[in-house]
Phi, psi and omega in degrees: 000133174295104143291335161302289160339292182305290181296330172300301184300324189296243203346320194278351186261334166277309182303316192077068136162152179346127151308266202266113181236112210253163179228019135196204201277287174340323137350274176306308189293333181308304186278031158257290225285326177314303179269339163296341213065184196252135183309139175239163150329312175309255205316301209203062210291355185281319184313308172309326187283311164017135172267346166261354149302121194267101168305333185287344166339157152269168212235116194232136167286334178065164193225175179279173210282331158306351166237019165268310200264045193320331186274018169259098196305164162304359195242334165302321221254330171292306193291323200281000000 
């Protein structure tokens, strides 16, 4: 089972609209690293290896996931 996928539709079906709403792909993956951070060596050393991953990429701190999904409770906010 895709858990990413399951959470991104549970938010968007509690939310009424997209987690992430990107208007093409280079986009899309920027506003996940916004709010998520930008993968690091630390968090997810396989993600650099990646071939379409870019060290030159910007580099985001991410924010917590309560000032992203706002229309979200916390036991909500837990399960996503």
């Amino acid at each position: 089972m895709d858990l990413w996928s399951t959470g991104c539709i549970f938010a968007e079906m509690v939310q009424r609209r997209p987690l992430f709403m990107g208007d093409s792909e280079i986009d899309q993956i920027f506003k996940i690293f916004k709010v998520l951070g930008t993968p690091t060596e630390n968090n997810w050393p396989d993600a650099l290896k990646l071939k379409d991953f870019k060290p030159s990429f910007p580099k985001f701190r991410g924010i917590p996931m309560s000032e992203h999904t706002t229309t979200l409770d916390e036991l909500e906010i837990d399960l996503l």
